[in-house]
N, C-alpha and C positions, 0 to 999 in steps of 0.2 A: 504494500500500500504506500502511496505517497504520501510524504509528508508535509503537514499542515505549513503554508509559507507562503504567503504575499511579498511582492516586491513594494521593500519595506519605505525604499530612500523614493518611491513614485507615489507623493500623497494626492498628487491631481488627479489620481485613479481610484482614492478613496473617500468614502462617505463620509467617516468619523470624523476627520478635521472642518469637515463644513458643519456637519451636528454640533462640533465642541463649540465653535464659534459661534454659531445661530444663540447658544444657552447660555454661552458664558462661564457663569460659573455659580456658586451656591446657593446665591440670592433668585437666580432666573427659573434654580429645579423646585425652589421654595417656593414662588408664584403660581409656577405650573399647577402643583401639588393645590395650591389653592384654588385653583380654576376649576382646577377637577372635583375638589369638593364645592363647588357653585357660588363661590368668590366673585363680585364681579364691580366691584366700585371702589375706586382709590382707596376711598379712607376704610370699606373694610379689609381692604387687604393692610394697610397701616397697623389696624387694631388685631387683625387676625397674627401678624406676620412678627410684630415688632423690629419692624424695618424702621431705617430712615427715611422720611421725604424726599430725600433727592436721590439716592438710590433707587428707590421705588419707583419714580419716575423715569429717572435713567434706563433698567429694566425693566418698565414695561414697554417704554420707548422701542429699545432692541426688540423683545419679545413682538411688537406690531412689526416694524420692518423685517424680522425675518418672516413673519405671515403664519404667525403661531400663534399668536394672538391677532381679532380685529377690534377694533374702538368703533361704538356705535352709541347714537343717543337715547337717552333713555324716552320711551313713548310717552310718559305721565310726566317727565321733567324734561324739554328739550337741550336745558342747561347743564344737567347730569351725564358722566358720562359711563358705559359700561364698558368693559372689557371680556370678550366673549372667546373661547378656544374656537381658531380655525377647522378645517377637515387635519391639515399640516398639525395643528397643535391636537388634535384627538392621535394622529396615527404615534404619538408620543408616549401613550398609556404603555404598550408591553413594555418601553425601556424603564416607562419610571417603573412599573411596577415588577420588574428584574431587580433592578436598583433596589428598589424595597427591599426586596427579599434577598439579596445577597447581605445589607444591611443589618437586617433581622440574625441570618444565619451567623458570620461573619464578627459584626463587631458586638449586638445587644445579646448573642447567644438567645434568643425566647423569640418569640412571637408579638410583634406591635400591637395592639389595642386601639383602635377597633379594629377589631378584624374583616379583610373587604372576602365578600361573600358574593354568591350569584344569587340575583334577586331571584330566579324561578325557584330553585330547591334552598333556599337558604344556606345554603354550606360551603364553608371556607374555598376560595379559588386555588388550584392548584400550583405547583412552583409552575414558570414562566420557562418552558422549554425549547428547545430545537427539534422541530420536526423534516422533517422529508416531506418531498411532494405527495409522499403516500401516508402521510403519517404517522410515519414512526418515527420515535425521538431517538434523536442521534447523539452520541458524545464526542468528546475531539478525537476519538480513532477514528468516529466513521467520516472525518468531514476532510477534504480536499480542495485544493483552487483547480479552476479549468481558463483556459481562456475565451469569452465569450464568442468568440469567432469558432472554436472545435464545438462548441454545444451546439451554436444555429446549423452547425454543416452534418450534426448528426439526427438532428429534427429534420432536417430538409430531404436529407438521405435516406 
């Protein structure tokens, strides 16, 4: 089997450094996390976050120009403004919620409180895996790079 290896010194062929940039850094996955529990107005994220004013600003600033967040007005207050997760800022939930749970495992040793559940059966969501096109969860033995040119030529073929 080949071994797991991107060419490491070619980052304009990778995602992650646009992802790091797009978030920043600690304050930006702390928003996020806010968003997704239905945060949506300056000062509660102020009171929720105990952030600074200009910080906060700062980052959400970033967070709208990358298009992971939009700024919309509020219908009952045209002066008000919200801050609403894009489709971009929803497709972000598996990483934060990896993140969580490496966190959980990793540094807090326990399980967070509350615990996020599926609304249909109630019960805890599962770790955050790697699957195959078919389903099956994969570990880093089973995973490999290809070059996008050999895969389309083997669909095609």
């Amino acid at each position: 089997m080949e071994k797991l290896r991107e060419p490491l010194a070619d980052i304009a062929q990778c995602g992650l450094p646009l992802a790091l940039e797009a978030m920043g850094e600690r304050w930006s996955f702390m928003i996020l996390r806010a968003a997704f529990n239905g945060v949506r107005h300056f000062e509660e994220f102020l009171d929720e976050l105990g952030i600074a004013r200009n910080i906060l600003s700062n980052r959400l600033s970033r967070l709208v120009e990358a298009g992971i967040l939009m700024r919309e007005h509020c219908c009952d207050d045209r002066r008000r403004i919200e801050y609403r997760l894009t489709g971009k800022g929803h497709d972000l939930l598996p990483a934060m919620l990896a993140l969580r749970q490496w966190g959980e495992k990793w540094a807090m040793d326990c399980v967070g409180n509350p615990v996020l559940c599926d609304a249909r059966d109630r019960q805890p969501i599962g770790p955050i895996e790697i699957r195959a096109h078919d389903g099956r969860v994969l570990g880093p033995e089973d995973l490999m790079w290809r070059e996008r040119a050999d895969i389309a030529a083997k669909v095609a073929g």
